[in-house]
C-alpha positions in Angstrom: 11.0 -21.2 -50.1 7.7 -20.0 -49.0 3.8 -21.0 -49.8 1.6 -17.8 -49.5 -1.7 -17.5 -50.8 -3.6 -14.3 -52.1 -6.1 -12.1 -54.2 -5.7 -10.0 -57.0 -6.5 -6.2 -56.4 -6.5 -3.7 -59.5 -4.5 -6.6 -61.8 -1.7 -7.0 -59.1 -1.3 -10.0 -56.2 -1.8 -8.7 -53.0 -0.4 -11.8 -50.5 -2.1 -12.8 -46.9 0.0 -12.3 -44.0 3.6 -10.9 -43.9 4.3 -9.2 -47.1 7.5 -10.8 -49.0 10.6 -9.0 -49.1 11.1 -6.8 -52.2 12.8 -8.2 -55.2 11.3 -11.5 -54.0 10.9 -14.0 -57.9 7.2 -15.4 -57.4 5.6 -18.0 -59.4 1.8 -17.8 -59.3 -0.6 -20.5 -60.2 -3.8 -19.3 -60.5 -6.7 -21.2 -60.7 -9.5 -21.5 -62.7 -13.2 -20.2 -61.3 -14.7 -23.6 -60.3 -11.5 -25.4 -59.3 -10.6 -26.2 -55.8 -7.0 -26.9 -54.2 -7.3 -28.9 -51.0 -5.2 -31.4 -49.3 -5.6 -33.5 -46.0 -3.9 -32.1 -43.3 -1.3 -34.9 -43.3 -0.4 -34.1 -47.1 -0.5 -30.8 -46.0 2.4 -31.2 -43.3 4.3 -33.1 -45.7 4.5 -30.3 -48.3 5.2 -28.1 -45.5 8.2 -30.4 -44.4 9.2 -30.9 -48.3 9.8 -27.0 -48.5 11.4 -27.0 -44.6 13.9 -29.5 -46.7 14.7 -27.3 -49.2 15.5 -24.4 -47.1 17.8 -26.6 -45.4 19.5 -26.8 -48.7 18.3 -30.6 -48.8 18.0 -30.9 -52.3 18.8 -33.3 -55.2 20.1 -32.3 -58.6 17.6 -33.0 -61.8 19.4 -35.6 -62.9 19.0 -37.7 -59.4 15.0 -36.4 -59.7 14.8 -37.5 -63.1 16.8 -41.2 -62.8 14.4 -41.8 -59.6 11.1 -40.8 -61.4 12.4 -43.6 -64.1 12.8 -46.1 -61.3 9.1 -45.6 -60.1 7.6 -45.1 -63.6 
């Protein structure tokens, strides 16, 4: 999994830095004019880490996500 950030040019996402490989699946969240997305640099790390983890293939299934979201809750 990668994070990449970009612009759109002509109705189509141009990324920053090394372009993705083709055939890459993207999901783009795009925000809204006047809305901001900043973290601290220690949340920042840990989302970093997070997707190091699932790389790795360190994952859970939905159903583990799910029944420990329910614990919490």
């Amino acid at each position: 999994m990668q994070l990449t950030t970009g612009i759109v040019v002509g109705g189509k996402v141009v990324v920053e830095g090394d372009p993705l490989p083709e055939g890459t699946v993207v999901t783009v969240l795009a925000r809204e004019p006047d809305e901001t997305f900043e973290v601290p640099p220690e949340i920042e790390a840990e989302l970093l880490e997070s997707i190091a983890q699932a790389d790795r293939g360190e994952t859970i299934s939905a159903d583990e996500l799910i029944e420990r979201l329910r614990r919490i809750a």
